[in-house]
BAGU-8016 format. One record per residue (C-alpha): residue in one letter; x, y, z; residue number from 1. Coordinates in steps of 0.2 Angstrom, whole numbers, plus 5000, padded with zeros to 4 digits. Layout:
# BAGU-8016
   rest      x      y      z    nr
      a      X      Y      Z   NUM
...
***
This chain:
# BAGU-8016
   rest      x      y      z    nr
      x   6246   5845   5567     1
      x   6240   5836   5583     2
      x   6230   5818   5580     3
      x   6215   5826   5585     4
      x   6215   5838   5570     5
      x   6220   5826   5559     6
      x   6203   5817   5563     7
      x   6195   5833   5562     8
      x   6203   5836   5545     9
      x   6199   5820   5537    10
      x   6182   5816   5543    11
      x   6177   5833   5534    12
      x   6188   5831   5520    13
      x   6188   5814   5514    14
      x   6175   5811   5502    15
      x   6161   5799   5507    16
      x   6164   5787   5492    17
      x   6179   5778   5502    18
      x   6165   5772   5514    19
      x   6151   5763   5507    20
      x   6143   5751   5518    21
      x   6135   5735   5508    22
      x   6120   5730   5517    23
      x   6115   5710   5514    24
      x   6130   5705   5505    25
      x   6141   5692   5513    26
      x   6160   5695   5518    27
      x   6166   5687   5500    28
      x   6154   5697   5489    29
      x   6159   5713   5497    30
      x   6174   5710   5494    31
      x   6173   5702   5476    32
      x   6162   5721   5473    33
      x   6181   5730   5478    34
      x   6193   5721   5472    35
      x   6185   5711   5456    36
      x   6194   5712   5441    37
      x   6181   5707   5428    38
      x   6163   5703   5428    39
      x   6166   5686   5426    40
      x   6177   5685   5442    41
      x   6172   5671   5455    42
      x   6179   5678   5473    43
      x   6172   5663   5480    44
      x   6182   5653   5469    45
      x   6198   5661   5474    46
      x   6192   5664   5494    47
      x   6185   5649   5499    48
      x   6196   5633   5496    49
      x   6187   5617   5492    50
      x   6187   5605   5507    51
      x   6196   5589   5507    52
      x   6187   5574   5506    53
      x   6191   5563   5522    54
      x   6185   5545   5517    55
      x   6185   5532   5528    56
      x   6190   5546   5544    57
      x   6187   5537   5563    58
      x   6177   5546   5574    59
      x   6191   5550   5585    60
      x   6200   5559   5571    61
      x   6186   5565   5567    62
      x   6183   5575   5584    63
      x   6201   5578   5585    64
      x   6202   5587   5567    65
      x   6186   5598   5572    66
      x   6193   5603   5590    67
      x   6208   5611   5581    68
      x   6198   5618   5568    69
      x   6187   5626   5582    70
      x   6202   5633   5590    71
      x   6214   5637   5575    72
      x   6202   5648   5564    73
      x   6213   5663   5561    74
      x   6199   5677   5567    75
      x   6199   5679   5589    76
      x   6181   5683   5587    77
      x   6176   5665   5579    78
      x   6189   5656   5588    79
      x   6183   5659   5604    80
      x   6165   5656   5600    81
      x   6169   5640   5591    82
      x   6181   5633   5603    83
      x   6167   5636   5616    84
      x   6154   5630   5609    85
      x   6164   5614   5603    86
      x   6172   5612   5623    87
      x   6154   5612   5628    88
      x   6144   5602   5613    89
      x   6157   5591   5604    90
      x   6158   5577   5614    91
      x   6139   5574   5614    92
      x   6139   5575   5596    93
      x   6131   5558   5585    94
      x   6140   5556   5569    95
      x   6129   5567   5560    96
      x   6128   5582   5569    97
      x   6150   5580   5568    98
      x   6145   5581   5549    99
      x   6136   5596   5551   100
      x   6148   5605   5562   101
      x   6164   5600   5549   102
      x   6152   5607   5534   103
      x   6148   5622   5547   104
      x   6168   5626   5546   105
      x   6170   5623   5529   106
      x   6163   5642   5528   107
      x   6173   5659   5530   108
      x   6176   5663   5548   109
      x   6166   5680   5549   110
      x   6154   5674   5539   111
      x   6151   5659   5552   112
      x   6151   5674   5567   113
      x   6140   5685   5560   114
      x   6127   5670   5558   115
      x   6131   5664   5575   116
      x   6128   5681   5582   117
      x   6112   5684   5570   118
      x   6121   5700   5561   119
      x   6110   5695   5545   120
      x   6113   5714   5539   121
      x   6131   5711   5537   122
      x   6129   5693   5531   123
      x   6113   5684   5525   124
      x   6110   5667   5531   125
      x   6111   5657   5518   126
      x   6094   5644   5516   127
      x   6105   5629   5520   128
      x   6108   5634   5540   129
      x   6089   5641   5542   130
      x   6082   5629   5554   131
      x   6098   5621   5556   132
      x   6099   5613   5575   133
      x   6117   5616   5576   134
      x   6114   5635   5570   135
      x   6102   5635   5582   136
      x   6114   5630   5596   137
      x   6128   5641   5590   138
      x   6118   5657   5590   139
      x   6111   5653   5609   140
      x   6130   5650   5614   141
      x   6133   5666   5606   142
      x   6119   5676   5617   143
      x   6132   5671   5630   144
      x   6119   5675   5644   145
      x   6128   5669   5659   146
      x   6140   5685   5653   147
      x   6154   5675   5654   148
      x   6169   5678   5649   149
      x   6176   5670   5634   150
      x   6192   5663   5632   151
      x   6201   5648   5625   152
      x   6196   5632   5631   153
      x   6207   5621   5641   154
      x   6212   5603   5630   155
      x   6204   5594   5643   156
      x   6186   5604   5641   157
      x   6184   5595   5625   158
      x   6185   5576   5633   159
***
């Protein structure tokens, strides 16, 4: 059977239930919906990892940690945006808007691209970013309206 038919065969053959799209539900509580074991089963808890308190961090370190961390995300999609936006923003940041931006990637990487590219079907934005300047920021680098390209930043672009 050629490829073609098998794709012909499936998509009339396969019962709809394999595809149910989940409209508002974030990337963990789709995910907790298939694979749960029990009712009392916290994906979030599993998923997303408690960050490490940095006490006492310098602000070099600081801008070091988050550069990697923009580039280094484990999903192209957000590493390219975030490595991006923090060639272009990071340097200028004060110390609080660093704060921001490090709680900004404590959060799961698709859920950070759908927000960034205002995909709020897929994934709500949650009432702690709503009228965030830096979500603000993030989703106008996402419009990307210069049409570049996007690609990995240069060391350099970050200093």
């Amino acid at each position: 059977m050629s490829v073609n038919r098998i794709g012909v065969f499936a998509s009339k053959h396969i019962p709809k239930i394999f595809y149910r799209p989940q409209v508002g539900l974030s990337v963990a509580s789709r995910f907790s919906k298939c694979y749960s074991t029990s009712s009392e089963d916290d994906l979030l808890m599993r998923v997303k990892v408690e960050p490490i308190k940095r006490e006492n961090e310098s602000l070099e370190n600081k801008k070091a940690r988050l550069v990697y961390q923009s580039r280094k995300r484990g999903i192209l999609e957000t590493d390219l945006l975030l490595s991006g936006f923090a060639a272009k923003y990071l340097k200028d940041m004060t110390p609080e808007q660093l704060q921001e931006y490090d709680s900004l990637l404590d959060e799961l990487d698709w859920d950070i691209y759908y927000w960034a590219t205002k995909n709020y079907e897929t994934s709500p934005l949650p009432d702690k970013w709503k009228g965030s300047d830096l979500m603000t920021k993030l989703q106008k680098f996402a419009e990307n309206k210069d049409k570049k390209i996007l690609r990995m930043p240069d060391l350099k672009e970050y200093k």
